[in-house]
VEXDREN-2710 file (C-alpha; in Angstrom, 1 decimal):
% VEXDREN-2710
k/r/px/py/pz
1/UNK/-17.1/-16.3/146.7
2/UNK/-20.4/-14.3/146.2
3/UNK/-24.0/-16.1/146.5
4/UNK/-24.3/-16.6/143.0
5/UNK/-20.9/-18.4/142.8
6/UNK/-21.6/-20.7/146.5
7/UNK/-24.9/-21.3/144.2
8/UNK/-23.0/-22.9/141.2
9/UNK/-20.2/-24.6/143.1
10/UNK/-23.0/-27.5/144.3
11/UNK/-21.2/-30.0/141.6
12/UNK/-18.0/-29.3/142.2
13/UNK/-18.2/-29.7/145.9
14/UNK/-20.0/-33.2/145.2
15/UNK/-17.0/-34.2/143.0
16/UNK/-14.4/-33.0/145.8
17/UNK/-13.1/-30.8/143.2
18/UNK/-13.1/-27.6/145.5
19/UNK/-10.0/-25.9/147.0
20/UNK/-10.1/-26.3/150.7
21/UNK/-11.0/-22.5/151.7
22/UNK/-13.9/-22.9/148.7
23/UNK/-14.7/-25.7/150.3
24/UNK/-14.8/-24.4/153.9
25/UNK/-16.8/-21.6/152.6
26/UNK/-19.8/-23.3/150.4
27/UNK/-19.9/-25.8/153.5
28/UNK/-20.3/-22.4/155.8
29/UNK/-23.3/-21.9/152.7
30/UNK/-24.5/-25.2/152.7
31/UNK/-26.0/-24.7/156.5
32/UNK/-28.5/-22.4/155.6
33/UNK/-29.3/-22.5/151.9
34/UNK/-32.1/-25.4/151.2
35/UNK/-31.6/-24.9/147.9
36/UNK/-28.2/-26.2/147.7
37/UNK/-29.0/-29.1/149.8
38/UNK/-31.8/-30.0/147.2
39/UNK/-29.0/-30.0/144.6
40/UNK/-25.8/-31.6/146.6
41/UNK/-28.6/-34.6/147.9
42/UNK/-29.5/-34.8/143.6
43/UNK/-25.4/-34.4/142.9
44/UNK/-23.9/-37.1/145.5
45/UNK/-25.1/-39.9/143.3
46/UNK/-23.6/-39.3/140.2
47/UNK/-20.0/-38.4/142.2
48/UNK/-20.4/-41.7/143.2
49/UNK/-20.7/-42.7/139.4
50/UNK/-18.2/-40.9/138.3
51/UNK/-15.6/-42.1/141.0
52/UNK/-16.8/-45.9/140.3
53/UNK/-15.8/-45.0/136.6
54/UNK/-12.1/-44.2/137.5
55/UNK/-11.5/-48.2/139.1
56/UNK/-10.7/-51.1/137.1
57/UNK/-12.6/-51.2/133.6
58/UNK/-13.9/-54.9/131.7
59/UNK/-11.6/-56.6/129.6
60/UNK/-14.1/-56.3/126.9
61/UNK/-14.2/-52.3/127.3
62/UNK/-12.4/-49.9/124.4
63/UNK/-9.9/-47.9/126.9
64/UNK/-11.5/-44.2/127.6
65/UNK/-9.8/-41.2/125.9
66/UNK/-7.2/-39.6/127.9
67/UNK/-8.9/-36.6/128.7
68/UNK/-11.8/-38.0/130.6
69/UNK/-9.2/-40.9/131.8
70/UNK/-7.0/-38.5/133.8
71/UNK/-10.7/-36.9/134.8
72/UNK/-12.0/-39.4/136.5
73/UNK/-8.7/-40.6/138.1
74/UNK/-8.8/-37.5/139.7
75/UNK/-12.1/-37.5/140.7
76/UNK/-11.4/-40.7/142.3
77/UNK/-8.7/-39.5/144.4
78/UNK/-10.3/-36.6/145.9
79/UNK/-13.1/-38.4/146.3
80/UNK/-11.1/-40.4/148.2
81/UNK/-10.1/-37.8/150.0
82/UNK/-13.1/-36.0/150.5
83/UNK/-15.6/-38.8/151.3
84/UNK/-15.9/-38.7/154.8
85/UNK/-16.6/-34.8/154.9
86/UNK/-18.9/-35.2/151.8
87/UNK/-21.2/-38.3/153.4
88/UNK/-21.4/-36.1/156.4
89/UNK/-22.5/-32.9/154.9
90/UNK/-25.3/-35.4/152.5
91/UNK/-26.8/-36.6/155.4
92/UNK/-27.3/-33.3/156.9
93/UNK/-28.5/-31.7/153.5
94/UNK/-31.0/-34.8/153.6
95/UNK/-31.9/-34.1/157.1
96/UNK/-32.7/-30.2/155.6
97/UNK/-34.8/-31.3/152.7
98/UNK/-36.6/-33.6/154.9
99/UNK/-37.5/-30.5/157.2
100/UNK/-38.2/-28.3/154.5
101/UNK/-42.1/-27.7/154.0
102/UNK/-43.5/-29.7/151.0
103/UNK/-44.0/-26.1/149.0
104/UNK/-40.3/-25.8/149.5
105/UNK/-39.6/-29.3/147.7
106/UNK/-41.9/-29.3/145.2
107/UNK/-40.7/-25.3/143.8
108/UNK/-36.7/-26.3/144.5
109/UNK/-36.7/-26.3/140.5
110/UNK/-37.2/-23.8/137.8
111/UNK/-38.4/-20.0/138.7
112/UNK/-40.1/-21.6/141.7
113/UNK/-38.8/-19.4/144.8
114/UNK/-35.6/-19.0/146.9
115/UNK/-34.8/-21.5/149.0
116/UNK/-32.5/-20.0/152.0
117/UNK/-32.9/-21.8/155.0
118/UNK/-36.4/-23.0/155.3
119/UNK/-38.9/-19.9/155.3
120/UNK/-41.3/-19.5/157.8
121/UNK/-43.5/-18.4/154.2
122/UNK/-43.1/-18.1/150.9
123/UNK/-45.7/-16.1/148.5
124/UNK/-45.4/-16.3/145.0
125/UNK/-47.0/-14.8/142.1
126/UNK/-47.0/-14.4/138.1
127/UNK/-48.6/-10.6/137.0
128/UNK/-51.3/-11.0/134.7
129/UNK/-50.8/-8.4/132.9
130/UNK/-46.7/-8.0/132.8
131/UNK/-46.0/-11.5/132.7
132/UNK/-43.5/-11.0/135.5
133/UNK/-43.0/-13.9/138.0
134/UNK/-42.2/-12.8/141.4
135/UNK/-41.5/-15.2/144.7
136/UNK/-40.3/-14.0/148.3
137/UNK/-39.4/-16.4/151.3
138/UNK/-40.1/-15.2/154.6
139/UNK/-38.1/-15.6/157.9
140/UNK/-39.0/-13.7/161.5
141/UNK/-36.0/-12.2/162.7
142/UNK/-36.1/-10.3/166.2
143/UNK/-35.1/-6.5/163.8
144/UNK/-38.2/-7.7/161.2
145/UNK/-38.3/-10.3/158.9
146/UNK/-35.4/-11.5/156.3
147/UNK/-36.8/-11.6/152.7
148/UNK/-35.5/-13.9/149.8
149/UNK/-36.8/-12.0/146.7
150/UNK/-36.7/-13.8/143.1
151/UNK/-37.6/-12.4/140.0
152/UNK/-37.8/-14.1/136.8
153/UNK/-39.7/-12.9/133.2
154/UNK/-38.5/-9.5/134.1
155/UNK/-37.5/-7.9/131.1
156/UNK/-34.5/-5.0/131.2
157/UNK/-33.3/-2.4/130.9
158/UNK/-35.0/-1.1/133.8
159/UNK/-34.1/0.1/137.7
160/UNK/-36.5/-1.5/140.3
161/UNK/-37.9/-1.8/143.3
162/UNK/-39.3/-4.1/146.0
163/UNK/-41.9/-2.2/148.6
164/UNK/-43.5/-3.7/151.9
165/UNK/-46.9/-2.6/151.9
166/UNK/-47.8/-2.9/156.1
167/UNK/-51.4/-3.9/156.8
168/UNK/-52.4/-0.2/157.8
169/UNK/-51.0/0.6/153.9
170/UNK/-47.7/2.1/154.9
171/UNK/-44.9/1.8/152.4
172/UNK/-41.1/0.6/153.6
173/UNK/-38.6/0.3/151.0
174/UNK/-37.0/-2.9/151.1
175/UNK/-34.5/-3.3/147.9
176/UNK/-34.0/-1.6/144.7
177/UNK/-32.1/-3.4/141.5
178/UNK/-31.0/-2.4/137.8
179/UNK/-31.7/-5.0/135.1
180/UNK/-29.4/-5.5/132.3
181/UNK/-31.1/-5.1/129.1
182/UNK/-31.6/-8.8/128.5
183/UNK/-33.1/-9.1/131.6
184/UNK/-33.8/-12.4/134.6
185/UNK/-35.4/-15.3/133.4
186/UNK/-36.2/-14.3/129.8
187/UNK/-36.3/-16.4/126.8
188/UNK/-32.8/-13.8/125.6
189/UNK/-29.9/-16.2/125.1
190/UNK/-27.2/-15.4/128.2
191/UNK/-30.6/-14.3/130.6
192/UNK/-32.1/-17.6/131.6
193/UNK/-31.1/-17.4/134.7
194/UNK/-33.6/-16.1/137.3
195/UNK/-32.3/-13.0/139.6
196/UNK/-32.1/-14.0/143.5
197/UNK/-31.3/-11.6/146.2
198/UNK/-31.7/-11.3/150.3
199/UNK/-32.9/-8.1/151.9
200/UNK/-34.8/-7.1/154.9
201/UNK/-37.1/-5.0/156.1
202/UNK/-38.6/-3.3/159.7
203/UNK/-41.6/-4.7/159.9
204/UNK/-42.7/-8.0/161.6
205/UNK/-44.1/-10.7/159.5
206/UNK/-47.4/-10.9/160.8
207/UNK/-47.5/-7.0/160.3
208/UNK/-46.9/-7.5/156.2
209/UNK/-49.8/-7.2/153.9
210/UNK/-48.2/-7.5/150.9
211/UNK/-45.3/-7.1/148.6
212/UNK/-44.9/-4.8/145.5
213/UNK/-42.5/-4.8/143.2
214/UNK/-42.7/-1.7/140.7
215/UNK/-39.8/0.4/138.5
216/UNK/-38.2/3.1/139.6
217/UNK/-41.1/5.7/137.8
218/UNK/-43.3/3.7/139.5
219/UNK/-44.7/1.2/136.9
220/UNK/-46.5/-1.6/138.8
221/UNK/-44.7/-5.1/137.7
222/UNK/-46.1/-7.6/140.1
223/UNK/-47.8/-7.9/143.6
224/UNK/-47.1/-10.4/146.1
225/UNK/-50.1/-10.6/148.4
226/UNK/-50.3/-12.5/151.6
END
């Protein structure tokens, strides 16, 4: 299970519909990703709707179609089944959000950011002259600092990059990327969704002056100053 995929498996995790090494794994996600916390806290209730659904209907009520009968049946039962571990792993998602800086609640939707574990800072930025929406989350790590890159209005078919400039103006490469022609985040049916990725670099936080991120002839795209 890549990123993406731990990303997307939020509902069916809430719904106990995961296998147990799927579940296992996004749980092993769960821990560090804000994000997903966000979304399994905003997903919990409507499991809980879905398996009070599958018990006893009114008198009064037509009976539901198969299909969605034998659905909800077997959301209730793994539910069921699942409840304990689920209630458990809500409480510490709430306990994330709750500890996640205001900034990180309030861009938890949209093209607002990565959220991977509570940055120590998050800069974010739209190019006023490509249109291109960048966001990076900071964390200090004792080889540099971790980096959370998301890019969204980025248009394709391109090859890019993402530079550290250091406060003295030195350069460190941190990531490169191809976009497909539709591109991340575009109004292009199939390329809504924004591109995330994790990277690293050298250098120590405080030492950062800025991000760039530029193509690979060197086209500027958007700058992400600190």
């Amino acid at each position: 299970m890549n990123l993406r995929e731990q990303h997307r498996d939020v509902a069916a995790y809430a719904l106990g519909v995961l296998d147990p090494a799927d579940a296992f794994r996004f749980e092993e996600h769960l821990a560090d990703c804000g994000l997903c916390a966000l979304w399994l806290s905003d997903f919990a209730p409507v499991a809980s709707a879905l398996g009070d659904l599958a018990g006893p209907g009114r008198a009064d009520e037509p009976p539901a179609p198969r299909l969605l009968e034998r659905l909800l049946h077997e959301v209730a039962a793994r539910r069921r089944r699942a409840s304990r571990r689920r209630l458990r792993l809500v409480a510490a998602a709430a306990a994330l959000v709750v500890a996640l800086p205001a900034a990180a609640v309030s861009l938890s939707r949209g093209p607002d950011g990565p959220l991977t574990g509570g940055p120590d800072e998050r800069i974010t930025a739209t190019d006023g002259a490509t249109g291109v929406y960048g966001a990076v989350d900071l964390r200090s790590k004792g080889w540099g600092t971790a980096v959370a890159l998301r890019m969204a209005k980025l248009p394709g078919p391109r090859t890019c990059r993402l530079v550290a400039v250091a406060k003295d103006g030195t350069e460190y490469a941190v990531t490169s990327w191809s976009v497909p022609p539709a591109g991340y985040g575009t109004d292009t049916p199939g390329a809504e969704e924004e591109m995330d990725m994790e990277a690293g670099t050298a250098l120590q936080r405080e030492e950062i002056g800025r991000f760039e991120v530029r193509t690979d002839s060197g086209e500027h795209l958007v700058s992400l100053d600190r």
